[in-house]
C-alpha positions, 0 to 999 in steps of 0.5 A: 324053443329054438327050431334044428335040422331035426326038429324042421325035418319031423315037423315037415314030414308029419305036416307032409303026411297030413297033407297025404292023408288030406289029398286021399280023403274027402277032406282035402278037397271040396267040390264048389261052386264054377266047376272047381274045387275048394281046398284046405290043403295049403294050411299045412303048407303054411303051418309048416312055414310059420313053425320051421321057416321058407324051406320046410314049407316049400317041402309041404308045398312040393308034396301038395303040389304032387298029390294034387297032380295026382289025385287030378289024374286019378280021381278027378272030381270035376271038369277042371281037375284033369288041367291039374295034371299039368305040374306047372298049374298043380305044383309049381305055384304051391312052392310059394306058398310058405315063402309068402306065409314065412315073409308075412310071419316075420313081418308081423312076428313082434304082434301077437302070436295069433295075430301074425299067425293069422294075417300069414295063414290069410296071405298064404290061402290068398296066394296059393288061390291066385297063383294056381288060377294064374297059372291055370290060365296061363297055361291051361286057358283054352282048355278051360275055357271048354271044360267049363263052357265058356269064350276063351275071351272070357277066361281071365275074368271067369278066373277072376270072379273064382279068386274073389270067391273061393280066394277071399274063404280059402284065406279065411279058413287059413287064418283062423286054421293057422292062428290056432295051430300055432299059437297052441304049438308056441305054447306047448313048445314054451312050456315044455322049455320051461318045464326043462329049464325048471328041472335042470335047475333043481 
């Protein structure tokens, strides 16, 4: 079924709304292991950009990246949130997450549907994981480094072992998240074409 203007907005706005309701639930976000949290909430990102394309996920992504910012300023759950306060670390990196799940998509989009869905949800899960910790040390570095008791020296290697960690399940739990939306998506949206192609020719 051909994607337009209204269908990209309905499908950004409710996987939008998802994401709210992730962000105010204990489902959003999980306390882990380090002093941080892990978070499922990229897969609407990336759901949103596999279905509707780069904007549409960039829309999903702005609005994961302002709850984020918020839930840190109100409702902290660990020693790290309150760093997420910062919008370069809590929304900025969010941006690219459906840019890189869109251009993995394409890549892969002649596979199979949930193959490609996969690989896109994987990738996405693994770039939202390393450009947050990127910028999070970047721009938070030394702040970390106190919040959770470590040399400032050893910041980058800390957020290296939390990549590895959290990264390699966020992307995991994407794929398998990511392949089974869409391929159910595709097909209930290709059986509804038919089932009005099939009506229109009677």
């Amino acid at each position: 079924m051909e994607s337009t203007p209204v269908r990209k907005i309905v499908t950004a706005g409710a996987l939008g709304a998802v994401s709210v309701i992730m962000a105010i639930t204990p489902l959003g976000y999980l306390p882990w292991f380090g002093g941080v949290s892990l978070t499922i909430m990229h897969v609407p990102v990336i759901i949103a950009a596999v279905l509707e394309g780069p904007l549409a996920g960039t829309v999903v992504g702005l609005i994961f990246g302002v709850t984020s910012l918020v839930k840190a300023a109100v409702a902290p759950l660990t020693p790290v949130d309150p760093l997420f306060t910062n919008p370069l670390v809590s929304v900025l990196p969010r941006l690219f997450i459906g840019l890189a799940a869109w251009g993995v998509y394409r890549l892969f989009r002649g596979k199979a549907t949930p193959l490609a869905a996969g690989i896109a949800g994987a990738v996405g899960g693994f770039a939202n994981t390393v450009l947050v910790l990127g910028m999070l040390g970047l721009a938070e570095g030394a702040r970390l480094a106190a919040a959770i008791g470590i040399e400032a020296s050893t910041t980058f290697t800390f957020l290296a072992g939390v990549a590895v960690s959290n990264g390699l399940l966020e992307a995991g739990v994407a794929a398998v998240f990511t392949g089974a939306v869409v391929s159910a998506w595709k097909g209930i949206a290709g059986a509804a074409g038919k089932s009005r192609l099939a009506s229109e020719g009677k």
